[in-house]
C-alpha positions as CSV (number, residue, x, y, z in Angstrom):
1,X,-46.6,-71.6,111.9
2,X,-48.8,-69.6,113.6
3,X,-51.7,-70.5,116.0
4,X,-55.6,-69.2,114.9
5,X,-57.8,-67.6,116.8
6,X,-60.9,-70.1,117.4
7,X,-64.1,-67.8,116.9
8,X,-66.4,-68.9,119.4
9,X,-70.4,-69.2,119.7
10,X,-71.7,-65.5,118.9
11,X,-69.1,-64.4,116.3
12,X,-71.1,-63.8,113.1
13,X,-68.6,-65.5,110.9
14,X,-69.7,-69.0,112.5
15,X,-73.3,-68.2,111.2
16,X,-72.5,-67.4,107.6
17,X,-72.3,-69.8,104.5
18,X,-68.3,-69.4,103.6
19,X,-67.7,-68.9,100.0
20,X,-65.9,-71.3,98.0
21,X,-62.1,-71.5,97.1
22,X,-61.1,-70.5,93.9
23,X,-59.0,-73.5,93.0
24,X,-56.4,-71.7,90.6
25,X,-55.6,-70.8,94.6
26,X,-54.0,-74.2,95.5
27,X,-51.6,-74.5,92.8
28,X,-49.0,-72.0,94.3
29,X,-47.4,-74.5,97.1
30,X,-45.5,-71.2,98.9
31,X,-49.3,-69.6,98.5
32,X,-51.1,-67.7,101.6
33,X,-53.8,-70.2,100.9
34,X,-51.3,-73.3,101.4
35,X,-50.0,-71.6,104.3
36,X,-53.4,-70.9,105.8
37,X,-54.3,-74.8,105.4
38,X,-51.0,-75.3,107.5
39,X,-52.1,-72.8,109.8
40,X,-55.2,-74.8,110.2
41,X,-53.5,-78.6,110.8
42,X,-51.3,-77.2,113.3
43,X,-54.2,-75.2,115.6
44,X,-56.1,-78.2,115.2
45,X,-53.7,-79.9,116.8
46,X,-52.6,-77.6,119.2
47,X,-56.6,-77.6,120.4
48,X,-56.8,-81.2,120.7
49,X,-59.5,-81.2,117.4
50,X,-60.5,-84.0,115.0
51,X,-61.6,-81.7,112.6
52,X,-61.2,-77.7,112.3
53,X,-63.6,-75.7,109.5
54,X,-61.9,-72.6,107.8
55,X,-64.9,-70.5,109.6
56,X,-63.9,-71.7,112.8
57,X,-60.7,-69.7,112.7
58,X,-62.2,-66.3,111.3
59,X,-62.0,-67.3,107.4
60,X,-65.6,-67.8,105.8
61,X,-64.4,-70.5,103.1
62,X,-65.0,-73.8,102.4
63,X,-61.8,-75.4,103.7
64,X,-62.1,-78.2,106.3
65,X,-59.1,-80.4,108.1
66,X,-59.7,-83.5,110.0
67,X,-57.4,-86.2,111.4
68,X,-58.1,-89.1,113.9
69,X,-56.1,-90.8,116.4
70,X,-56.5,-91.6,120.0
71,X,-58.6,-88.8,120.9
72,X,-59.3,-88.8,124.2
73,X,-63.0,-87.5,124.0
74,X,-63.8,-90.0,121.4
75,X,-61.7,-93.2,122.7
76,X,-62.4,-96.3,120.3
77,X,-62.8,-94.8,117.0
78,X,-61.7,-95.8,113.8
79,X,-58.8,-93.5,112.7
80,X,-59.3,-91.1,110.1
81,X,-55.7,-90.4,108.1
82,X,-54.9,-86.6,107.7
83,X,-57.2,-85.3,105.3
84,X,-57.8,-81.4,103.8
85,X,-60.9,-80.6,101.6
86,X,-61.5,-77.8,99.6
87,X,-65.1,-76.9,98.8
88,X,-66.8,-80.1,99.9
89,X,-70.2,-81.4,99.1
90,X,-72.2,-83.6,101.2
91,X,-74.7,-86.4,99.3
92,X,-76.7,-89.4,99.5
93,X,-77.4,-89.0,103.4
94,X,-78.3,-92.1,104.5
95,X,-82.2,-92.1,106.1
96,X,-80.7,-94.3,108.7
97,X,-79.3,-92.3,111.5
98,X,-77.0,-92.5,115.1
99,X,-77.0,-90.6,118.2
100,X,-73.5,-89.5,119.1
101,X,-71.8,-87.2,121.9
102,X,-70.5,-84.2,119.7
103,X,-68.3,-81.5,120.9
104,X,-66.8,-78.5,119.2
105,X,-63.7,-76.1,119.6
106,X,-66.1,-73.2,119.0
107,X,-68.4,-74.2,122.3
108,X,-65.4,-75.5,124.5
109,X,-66.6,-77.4,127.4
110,X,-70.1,-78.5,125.7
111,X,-71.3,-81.6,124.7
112,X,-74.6,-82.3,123.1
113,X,-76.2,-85.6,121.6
114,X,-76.4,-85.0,117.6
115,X,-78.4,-87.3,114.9
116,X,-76.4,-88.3,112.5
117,X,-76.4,-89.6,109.0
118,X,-74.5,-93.1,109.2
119,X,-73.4,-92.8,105.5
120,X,-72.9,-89.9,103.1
121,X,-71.0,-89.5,99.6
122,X,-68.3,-87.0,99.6
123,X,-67.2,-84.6,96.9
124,X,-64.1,-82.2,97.3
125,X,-60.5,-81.2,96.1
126,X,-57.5,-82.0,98.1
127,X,-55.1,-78.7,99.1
128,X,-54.0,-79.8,95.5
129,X,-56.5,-79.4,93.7
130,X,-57.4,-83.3,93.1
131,X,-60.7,-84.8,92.9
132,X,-62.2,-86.4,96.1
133,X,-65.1,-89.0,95.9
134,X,-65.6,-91.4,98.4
135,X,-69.0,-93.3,100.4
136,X,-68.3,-93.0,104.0
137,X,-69.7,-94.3,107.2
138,X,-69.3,-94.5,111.0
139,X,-67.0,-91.7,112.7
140,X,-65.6,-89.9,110.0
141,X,-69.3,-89.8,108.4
142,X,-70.3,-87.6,112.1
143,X,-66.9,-86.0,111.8
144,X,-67.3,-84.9,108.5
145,X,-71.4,-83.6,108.4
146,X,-70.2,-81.7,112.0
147,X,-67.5,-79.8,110.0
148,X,-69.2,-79.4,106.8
149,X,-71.7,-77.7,108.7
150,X,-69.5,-75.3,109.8
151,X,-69.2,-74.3,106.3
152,X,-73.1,-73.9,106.3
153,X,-73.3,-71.7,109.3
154,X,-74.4,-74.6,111.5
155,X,-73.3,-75.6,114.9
156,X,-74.2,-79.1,116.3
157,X,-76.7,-77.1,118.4
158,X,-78.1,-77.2,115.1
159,X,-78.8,-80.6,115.0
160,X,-79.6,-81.3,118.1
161,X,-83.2,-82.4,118.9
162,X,-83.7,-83.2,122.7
163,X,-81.7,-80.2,124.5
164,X,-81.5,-81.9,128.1
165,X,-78.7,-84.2,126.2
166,X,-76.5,-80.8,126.4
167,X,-74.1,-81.2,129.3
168,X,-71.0,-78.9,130.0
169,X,-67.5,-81.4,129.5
170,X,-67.3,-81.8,133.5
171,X,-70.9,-82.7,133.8
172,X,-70.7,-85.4,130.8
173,X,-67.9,-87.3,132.3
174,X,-69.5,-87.0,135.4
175,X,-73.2,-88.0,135.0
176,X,-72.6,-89.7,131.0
177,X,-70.1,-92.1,131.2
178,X,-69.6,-95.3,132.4
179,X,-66.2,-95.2,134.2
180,X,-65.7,-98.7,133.6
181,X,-65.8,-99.3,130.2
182,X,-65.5,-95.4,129.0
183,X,-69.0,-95.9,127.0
184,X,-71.5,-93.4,126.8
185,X,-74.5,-93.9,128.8
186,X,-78.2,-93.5,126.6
């Protein structure tokens, strides 16, 4: 399987809203689509991701991967199982909201502190074509709203409201975190 290209800040395609996938797409397993989403996993891996958005790697559809486990920039999180949406929908955004430390392959090195929506309701298809509806909350709530966004034309620059809470990676573990217990300093 191939590695993507990550399209970085400044590339138009981050900035567009993707178009949706024709479903009647996914039902051909040896299909270019299925092999894209494969395609996708594997370079999110290979970059050290929890999530990777279909724009992110020059493709301007509404595709998203995610999977958590022992990430070192996020260390204590609840896992999030291997998961592929097609075309999904963000709902019922909680009023109550989080700061969190995002980062993003497409601005490698920054971090910035994003509000978040603690819950949402998603709605999507799986790379099957299967209904997906689920409440979420916590990580994979800020996980998914970051990579939904993508599909938006949204960066978590975006979202951001206080822009001396940008750092550069080096300067965030530097000047950001406790060393001791790995938290995030506020």
């Amino acid at each position: 399987m191939p590695l993507l290209k990550i399209a970085k800040l400044g590339n138009p395609v981050l900035r567009q809203v993707a178009k949706p996938v024709d479903l009647n797409e996914l039902a051909d397993p040896e299909s270019e689509l299925q092999a894209f989403i494969d395609d996708m996993i594997e370079t999110m891996y290979h970059e050290g991701g929890v999530g990777l958005a279909a724009p992110q790697v020059n493709q301007s559809i509404q595709i998203v991967v995610l999977e958590y486990s022992e990430n070192k920039r996020y260390p204590g999180e609840t896992s999030i199982p291997l998961t592929v949406l097609v075309n999904p929908v963000l709902s019922d955004y909680s009023k109550e909201t989080k700061d969190g430390w995002e980062s993003c392959l497409s601005l490698v090195d920054f971090r910035g502190l994003v509000p978040r929506s603690t819950t949402i309701t998603l709605n999507a298809y799986d790379r099957h074509g299967g209904k997906i509806q689920k409440t979420v909350s916590g990580f994979e709530a800020v996980v998914l709203q970051h990579e939904i966004d993508h599909l938006q034309g949204f960066v978590f620059l975006d979202r951001m409201k206080d822009f001396t809470k940008l750092s550069y990676q080096e300067e965030f573990d530097k000047f950001w975190v406790k060393k001791e217990d790995n938290s995030f300093l506020e």
